[in-house]
C-alpha positions as CSV (number, residue, x, y, z in Angstrom):
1,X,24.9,-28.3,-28.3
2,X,26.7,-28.9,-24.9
3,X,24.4,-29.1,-21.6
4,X,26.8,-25.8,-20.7
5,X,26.5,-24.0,-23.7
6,X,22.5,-24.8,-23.7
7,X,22.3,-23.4,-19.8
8,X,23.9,-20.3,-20.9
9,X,21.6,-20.1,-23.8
10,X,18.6,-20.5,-21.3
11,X,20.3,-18.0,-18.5
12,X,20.4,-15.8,-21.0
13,X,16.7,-15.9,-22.6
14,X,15.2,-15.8,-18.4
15,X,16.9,-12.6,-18.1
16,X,15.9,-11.0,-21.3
17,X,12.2,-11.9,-20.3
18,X,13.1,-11.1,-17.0
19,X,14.0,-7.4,-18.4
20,X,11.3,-7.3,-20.4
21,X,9.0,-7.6,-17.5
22,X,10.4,-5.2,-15.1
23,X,10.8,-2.6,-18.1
24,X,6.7,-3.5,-18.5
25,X,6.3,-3.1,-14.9
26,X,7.9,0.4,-14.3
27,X,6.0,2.0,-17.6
28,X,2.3,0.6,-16.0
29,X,3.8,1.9,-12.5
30,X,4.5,5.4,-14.4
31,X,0.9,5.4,-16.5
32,X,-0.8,5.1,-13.6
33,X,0.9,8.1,-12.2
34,X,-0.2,10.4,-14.7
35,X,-3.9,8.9,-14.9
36,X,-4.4,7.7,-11.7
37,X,-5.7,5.4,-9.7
38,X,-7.3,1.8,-11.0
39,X,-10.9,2.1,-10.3
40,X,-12.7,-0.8,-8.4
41,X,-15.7,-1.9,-7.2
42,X,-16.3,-5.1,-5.8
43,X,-16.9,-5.8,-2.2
44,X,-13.7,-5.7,0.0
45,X,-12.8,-8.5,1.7
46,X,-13.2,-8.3,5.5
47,X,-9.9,-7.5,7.3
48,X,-8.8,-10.3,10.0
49,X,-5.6,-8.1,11.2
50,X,-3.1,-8.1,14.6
51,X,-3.4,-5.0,16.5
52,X,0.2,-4.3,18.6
53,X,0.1,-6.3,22.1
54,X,-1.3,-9.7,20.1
55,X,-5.0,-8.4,20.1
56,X,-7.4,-8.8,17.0
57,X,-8.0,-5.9,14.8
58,X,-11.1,-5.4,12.1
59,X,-12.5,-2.6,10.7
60,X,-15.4,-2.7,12.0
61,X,-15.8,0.1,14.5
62,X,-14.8,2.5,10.5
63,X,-17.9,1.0,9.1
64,X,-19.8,3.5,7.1
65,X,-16.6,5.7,7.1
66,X,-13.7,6.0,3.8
67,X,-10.8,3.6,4.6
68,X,-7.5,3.7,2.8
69,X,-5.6,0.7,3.1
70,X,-1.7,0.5,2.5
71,X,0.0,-2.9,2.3
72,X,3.8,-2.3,2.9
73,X,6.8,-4.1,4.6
74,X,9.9,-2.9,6.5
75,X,12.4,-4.7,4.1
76,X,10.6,-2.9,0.8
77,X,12.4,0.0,0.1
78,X,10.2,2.0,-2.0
79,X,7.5,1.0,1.0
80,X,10.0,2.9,3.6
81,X,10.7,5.1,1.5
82,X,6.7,6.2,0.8
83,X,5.8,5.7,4.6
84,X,6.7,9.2,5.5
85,X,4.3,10.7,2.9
86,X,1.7,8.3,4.3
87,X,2.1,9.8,7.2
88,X,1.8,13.4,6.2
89,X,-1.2,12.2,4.1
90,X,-3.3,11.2,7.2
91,X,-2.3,14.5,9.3
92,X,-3.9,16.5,6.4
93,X,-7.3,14.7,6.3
94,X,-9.0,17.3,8.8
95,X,-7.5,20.1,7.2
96,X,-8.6,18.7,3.4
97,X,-11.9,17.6,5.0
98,X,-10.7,14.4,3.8
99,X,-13.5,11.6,5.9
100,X,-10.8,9.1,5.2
101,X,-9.4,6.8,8.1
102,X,-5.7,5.5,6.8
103,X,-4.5,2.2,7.7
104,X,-0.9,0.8,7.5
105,X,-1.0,-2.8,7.0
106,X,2.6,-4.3,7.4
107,X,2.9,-8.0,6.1
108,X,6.3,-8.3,8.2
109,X,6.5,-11.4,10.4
110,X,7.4,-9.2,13.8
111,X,7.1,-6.1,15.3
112,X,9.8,-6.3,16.4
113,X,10.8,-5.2,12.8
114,X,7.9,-2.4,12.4
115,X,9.0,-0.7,15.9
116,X,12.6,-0.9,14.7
117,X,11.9,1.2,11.4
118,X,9.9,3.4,13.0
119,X,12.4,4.5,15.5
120,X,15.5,4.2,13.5
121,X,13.6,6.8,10.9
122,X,14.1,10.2,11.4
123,X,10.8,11.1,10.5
124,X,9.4,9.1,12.7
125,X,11.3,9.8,15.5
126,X,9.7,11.7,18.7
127,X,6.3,11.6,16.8
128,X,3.1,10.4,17.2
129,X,1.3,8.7,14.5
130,X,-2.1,9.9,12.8
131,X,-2.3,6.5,10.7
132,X,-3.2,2.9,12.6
133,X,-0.4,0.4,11.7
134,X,-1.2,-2.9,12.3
135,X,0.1,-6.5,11.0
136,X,-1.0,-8.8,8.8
137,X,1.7,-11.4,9.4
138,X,2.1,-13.8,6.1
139,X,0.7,-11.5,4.3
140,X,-2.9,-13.4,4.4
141,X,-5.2,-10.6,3.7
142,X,-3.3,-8.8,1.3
143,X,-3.5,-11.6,-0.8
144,X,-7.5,-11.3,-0.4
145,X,-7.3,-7.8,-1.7
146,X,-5.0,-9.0,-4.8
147,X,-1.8,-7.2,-3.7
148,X,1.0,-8.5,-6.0
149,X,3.9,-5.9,-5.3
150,X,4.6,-3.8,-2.3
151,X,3.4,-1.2,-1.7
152,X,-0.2,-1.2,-2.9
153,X,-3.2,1.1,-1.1
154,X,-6.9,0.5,-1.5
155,X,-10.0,3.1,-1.0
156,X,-12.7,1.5,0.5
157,X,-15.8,3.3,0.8
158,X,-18.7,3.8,3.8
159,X,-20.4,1.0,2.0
160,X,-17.5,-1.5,2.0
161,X,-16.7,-1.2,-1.8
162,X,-13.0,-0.9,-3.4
163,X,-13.3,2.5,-5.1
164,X,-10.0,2.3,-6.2
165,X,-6.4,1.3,-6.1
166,X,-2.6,2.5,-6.3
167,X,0.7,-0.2,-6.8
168,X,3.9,1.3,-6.5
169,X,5.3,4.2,-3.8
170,X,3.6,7.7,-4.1
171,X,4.1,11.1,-3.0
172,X,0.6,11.1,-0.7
173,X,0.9,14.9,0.4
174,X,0.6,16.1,-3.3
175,X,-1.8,18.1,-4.6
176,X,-2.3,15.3,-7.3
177,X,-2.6,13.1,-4.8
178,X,-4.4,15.2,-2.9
179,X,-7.3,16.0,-6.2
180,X,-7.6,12.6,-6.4
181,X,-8.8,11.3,-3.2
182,X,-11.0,14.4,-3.1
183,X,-12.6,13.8,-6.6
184,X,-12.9,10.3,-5.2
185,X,-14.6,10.9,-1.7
186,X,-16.7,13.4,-3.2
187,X,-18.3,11.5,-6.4
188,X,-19.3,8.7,-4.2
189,X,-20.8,10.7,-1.4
């Protein structure tokens, strides 16, 4: 067989796996939908993050407090697209008597980039935010927590133990949503 006819051949076969995956991808992103969240329970990795202004931001001063942790970027859609929601999410925690502090954790390199979305949005626009963004530039520490695909959030709870975890964009104001994190917070507690 010719080196060109072999190439196509091999073209060919990477995006049939490649098509195979995505379809796998999207049904696991769907299942989890409909059951939930993955539960976890290992220790989370401590947090080494950028504040805006350059400073250093941990989570200590949220220790023995619920901490839901979102790893998103600017240039992921379904991440802008979910931000929004996030946002909604963490005005409702008093409300929903929801303990839960809500952290934005953008992997972008500048932010530059971050301020940019924010007030090119037009739900962001003229608002304060109720959610803590801060950077984790390289995306160092989301690969601690195992993120793999944008976005991904984490529940962490008073104790400092990953209760449970979300991959894919989700509608965080719903009352599914909404169940959830209360059947979460309130098992644990």
């Amino acid at each position: 067989m010719p080196s060109a006819q072999l190439c196509v051949v091999y073209v060919l076969c990477a995006c049939l796996m490649g098509g195979v995956w995505m379809q796998r991808m999207a049904s696991q992103a769907e299942a989890q939908r409909e059951r939930g969240p993955a539960k976890i329970t290992r220790k989370a990795p401590t947090l080494r993050l950028e504040a805006e202004g350059g400073q250093a931001f941990s989570l200590e001063p949220y220790r023995g407090r619920w901490r839901m942790i979102n790893f998103w970027a600017t240039w992921c859609e379904p991440c802008r697209r979910e931000m929004p929601a996030l946002e909604r999410l963490a005005r409702s925690f008093p409300q929903e008597k929801l303990p839960i502090v809500l952290l934005a954790v953008s992997v972008d390199q500048e932010w530059s980039l971050i301020h940019d979305f924010l007030r090119k949005h037009p739900f962001f626009r003229g608002t304060s935010l109720s959610m803590r963004i801060v950077r984790d530039a390289g995306g160092v520490m989301a690969l601690r927590y195992g993120t793999q695909k944008f976005p991904e959030t984490y529940l962490i709870d008073p104790n400092g133990r990953l209760r449970a975890k979300w991959v894919g964009a989700l509608e965080w104001d719903s009352p599914q949503i909404l169940a959830q994190l209360r059947r979460l917070v309130g098992r644990a507690q």
